[in-house]
C-alpha positions in Angstrom: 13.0 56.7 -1.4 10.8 59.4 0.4 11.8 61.3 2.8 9.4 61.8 5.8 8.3 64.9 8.1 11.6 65.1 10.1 13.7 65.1 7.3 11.4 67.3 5.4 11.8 70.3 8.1 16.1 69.6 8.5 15.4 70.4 4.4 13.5 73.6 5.1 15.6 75.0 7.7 18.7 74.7 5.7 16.4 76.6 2.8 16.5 79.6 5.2 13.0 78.9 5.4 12.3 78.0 9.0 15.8 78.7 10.7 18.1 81.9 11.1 21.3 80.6 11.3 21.5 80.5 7.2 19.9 83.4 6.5 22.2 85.6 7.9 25.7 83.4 6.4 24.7 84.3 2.5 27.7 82.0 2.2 26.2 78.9 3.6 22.6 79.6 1.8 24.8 79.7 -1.4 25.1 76.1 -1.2 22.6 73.1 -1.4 21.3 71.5 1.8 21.7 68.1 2.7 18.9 66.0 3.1 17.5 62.3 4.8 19.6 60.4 7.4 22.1 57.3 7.0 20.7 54.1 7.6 21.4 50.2 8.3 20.8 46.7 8.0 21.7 43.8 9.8 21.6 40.8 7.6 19.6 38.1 9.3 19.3 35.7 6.4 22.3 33.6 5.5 20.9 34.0 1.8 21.1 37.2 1.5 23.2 39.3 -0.9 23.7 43.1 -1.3 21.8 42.8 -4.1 18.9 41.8 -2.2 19.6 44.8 0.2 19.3 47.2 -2.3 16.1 46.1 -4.1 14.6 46.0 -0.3 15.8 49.6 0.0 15.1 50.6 -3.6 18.7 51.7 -3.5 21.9 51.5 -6.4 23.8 47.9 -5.6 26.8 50.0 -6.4 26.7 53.0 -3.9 26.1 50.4 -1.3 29.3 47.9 -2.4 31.4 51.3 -2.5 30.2 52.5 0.9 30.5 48.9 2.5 34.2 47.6 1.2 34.4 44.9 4.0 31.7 43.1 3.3 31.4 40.5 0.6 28.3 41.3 -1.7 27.8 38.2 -2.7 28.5 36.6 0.4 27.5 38.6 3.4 28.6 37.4 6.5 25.2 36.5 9.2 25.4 39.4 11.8 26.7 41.8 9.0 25.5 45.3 9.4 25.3 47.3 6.2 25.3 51.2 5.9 22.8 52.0 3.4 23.1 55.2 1.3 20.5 57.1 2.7 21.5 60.6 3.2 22.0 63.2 0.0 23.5 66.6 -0.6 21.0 67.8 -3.1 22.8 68.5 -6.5 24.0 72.2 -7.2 21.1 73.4 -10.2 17.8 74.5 -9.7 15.7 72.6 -7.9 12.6 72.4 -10.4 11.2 69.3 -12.2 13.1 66.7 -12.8 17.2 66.3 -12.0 19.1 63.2 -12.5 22.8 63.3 -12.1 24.7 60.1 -14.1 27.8 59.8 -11.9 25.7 60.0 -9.0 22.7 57.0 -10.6 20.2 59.3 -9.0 16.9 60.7 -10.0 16.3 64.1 -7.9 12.1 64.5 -8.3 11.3 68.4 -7.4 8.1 68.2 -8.7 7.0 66.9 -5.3 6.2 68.9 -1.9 8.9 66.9 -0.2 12.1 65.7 -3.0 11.9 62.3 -3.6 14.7 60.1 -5.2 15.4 57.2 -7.0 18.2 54.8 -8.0 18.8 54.7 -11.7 21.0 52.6 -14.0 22.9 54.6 -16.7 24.6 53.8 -19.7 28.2 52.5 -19.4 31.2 54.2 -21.0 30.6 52.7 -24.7 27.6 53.9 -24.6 26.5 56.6 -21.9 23.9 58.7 -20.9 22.9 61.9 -22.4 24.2 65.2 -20.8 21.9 68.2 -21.0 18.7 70.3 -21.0 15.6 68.8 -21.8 12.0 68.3 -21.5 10.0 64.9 -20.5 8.7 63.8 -24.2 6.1 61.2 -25.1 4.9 59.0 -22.8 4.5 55.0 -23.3 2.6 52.1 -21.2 3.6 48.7 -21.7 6.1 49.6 -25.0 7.5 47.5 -26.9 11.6 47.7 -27.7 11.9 48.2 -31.3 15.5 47.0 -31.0 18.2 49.3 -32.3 20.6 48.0 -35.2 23.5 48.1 -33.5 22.0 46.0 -30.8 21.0 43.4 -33.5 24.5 43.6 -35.0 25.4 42.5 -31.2 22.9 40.2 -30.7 21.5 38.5 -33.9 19.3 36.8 -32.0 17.1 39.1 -30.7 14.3 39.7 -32.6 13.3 43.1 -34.3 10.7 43.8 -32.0 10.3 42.7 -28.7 6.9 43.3 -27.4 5.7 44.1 -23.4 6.2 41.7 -21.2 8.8 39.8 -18.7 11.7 39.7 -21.6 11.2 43.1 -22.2 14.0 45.4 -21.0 11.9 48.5 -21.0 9.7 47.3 -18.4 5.8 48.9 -17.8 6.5 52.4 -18.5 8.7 54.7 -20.8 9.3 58.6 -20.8 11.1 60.1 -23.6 13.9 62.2 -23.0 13.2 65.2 -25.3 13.0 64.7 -28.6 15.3 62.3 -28.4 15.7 57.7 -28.7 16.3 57.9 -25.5 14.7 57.4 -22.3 13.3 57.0 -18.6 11.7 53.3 -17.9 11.7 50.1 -16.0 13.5 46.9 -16.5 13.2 43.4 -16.5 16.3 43.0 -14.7 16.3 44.6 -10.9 19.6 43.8 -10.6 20.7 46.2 -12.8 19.5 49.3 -10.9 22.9 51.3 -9.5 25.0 50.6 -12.2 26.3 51.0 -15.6 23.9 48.5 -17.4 21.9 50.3 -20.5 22.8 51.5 -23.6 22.3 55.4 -22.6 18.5 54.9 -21.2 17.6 55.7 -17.8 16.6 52.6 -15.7 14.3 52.1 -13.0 13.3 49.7 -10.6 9.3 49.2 -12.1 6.9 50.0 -9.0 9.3 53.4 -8.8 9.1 54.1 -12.9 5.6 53.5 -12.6 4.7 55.9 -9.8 7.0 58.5 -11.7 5.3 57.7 -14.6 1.8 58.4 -12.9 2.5 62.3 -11.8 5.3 63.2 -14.7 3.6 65.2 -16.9 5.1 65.9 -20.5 6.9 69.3 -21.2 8.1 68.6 -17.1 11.9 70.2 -17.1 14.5 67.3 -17.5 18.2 68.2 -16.7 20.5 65.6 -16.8 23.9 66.7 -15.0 27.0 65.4 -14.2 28.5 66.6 -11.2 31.0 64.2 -9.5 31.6 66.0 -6.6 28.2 68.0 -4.6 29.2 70.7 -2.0 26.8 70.9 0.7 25.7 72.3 4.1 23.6 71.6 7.2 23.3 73.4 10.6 26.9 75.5 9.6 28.6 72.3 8.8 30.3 71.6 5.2 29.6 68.6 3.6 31.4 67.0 0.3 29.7 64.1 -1.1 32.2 62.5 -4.4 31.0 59.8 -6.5 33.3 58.2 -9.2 33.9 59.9 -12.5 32.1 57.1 -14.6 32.8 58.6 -17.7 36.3 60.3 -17.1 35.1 63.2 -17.4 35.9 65.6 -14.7 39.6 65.3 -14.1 39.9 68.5 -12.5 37.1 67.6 -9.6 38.9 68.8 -6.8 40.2 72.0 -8.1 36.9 72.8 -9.0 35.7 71.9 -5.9 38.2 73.7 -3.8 37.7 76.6 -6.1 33.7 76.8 -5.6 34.3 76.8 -1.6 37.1 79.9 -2.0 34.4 81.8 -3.9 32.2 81.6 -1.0 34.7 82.4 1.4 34.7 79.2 2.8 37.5 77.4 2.0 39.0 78.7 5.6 37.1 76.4 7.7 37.7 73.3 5.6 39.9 70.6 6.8 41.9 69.8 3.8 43.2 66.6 4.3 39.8 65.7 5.4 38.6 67.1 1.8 40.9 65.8 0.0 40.3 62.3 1.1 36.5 62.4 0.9 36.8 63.3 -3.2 39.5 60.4 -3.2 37.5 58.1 -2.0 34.6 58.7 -3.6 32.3 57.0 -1.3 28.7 58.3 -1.6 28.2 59.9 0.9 28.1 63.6 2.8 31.3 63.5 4.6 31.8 66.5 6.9 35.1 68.3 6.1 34.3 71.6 8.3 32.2 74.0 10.1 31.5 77.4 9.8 31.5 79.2 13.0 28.0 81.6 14.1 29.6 85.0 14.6 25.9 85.8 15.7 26.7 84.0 18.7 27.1 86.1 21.7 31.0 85.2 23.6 30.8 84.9 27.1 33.1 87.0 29.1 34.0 85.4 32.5 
């Protein structure tokens, strides 16, 4: 998903690097912008699932079931119009190289003029996705899976090696995380994409692994985060954006959260129950819980 021109200049001017109104709230400029606009779809083909939605959209089939409750994924009703998960508070780290953040099933590219992001598939809670500080390692066109042991123990069927091509669940393209087994890569399954389906790798749909692939050089920074709940601004307006806690591990989310906004001296012009409903919920989305008022603003005396 790229965003265009417009959206690229709302990014900039909640940088503080084309507009005013940030630069002089230090508070607002301490948090991340948010970024791209929601969209929709109205399904026209009776055939259609949300699965085919998201592949059109190269979006997460999950964040789109969570955001759309009354529709029937399998089944979408003719006439149906589907929000689609297209606008982002950027995640709370530095904004260099590459930033994927699990809960979220998002890859944040930064090495890019404009960010670009994809949908990702993580690992699920038996086996999830690595948490940390790392570099982009080796890099592999058409691997093979030299299948792990415990996956044979699994499926003793599978054979040792599985070489490139449609059965291969790496897909065209791999990039090690670090030093480590694990990595970044495509799949033979496009289903999968936006949900817990790997066991710890990074998934991608292949025509987006492949154009990472193209421009990621090794030794690019890799941080893999897990933030649950992103705090966000645009034009003085607050923004939380909560996804679920895949992994249970961030029971204190809105403590945390309501803690980072009373450090910046904003937790005043939050509506709570509003707040405390968007983290509930955990939709997907920027959901705006208050605004900050421009005390630059002249008041007119009558």
């Amino acid at each position: 998903m790229r965003f265009g021109i417009r959206c690229f200049a709302a990014l900039a001017v909640a940088l503080g690097t084309t507009g005013r109104a940030h630069a002089a709230d230090p508070r607002l400029a301490a948090l991340p912008p948010v970024v791209g606009e929601l969209e929709s779809e109205l399904i026209a083909d009776p055939e259609d699932t949300v699965l085919d939605v998201a592949y059109r959209h190269r979006l997460g089939f999950d964040r789109i079931a969570r955001l759309n409750p009354e529709i029937n994924v399998w089944i979408p009703d003719p006439g149906a119009v589907i929000r689609l998960p297209t606008e982002h508070v950027l995640p709370d780290v530095p904004h260099r190289g590459l930033v994927i953040n699990v809960p979220e099933m998002q890859l944040y590219d930064f090495t890019q003029p404009e960010v670009e992001i994809f949908a990702i598939a993580i690992g699920d809670s038996i086996d999830p996705s690595l948490i940390g500080e790392f570099k982009v390692g080796k890099k592999r066109e058409n691997p093979a899976w030299h299948v792990p042991k415990a996956i044979l123990a699994e499926r003793p069927e599978l054979p040792a090696v599985v070489p490139p091509g449609p059965d291969n669940p790496l897909g065209p393209f791999w990039m090690t995380i670090g030093n480590t087994s694990y990595g970044i890569h495509g799949s033979n399954n496009e289903w999968s994409i936006g949900r817990e389906a790997t066991h710890g790798c990074i998934r991608l749909y292949n025509d987006q692994i492949e154009k990472l692939w193209r421009r990621t050089k090794p030794g690019t920074p890799l941080r893999l985060i897990y933030q649950t709940v992103k705090i966000g601004q645009r034009e003085r307006t607050i923004y939380v954006e909560a996804h679920p806690d895949v992994y249970g591990r961030d029971p204190e989310r809105e403590v945390a959260a309501v803690e980072r906004l009373r450090s910046l001296d904003l937790w005043q012009y939050v509506d709570e129950a509003v707040f405390r409903r968007a983290i509930a919920n955990a939709v997907g989305i920027p959901i705006p819980v208050g605004t900050v008022p421009d005390e630059t603003t002249p008041l007119l005396v009558n």
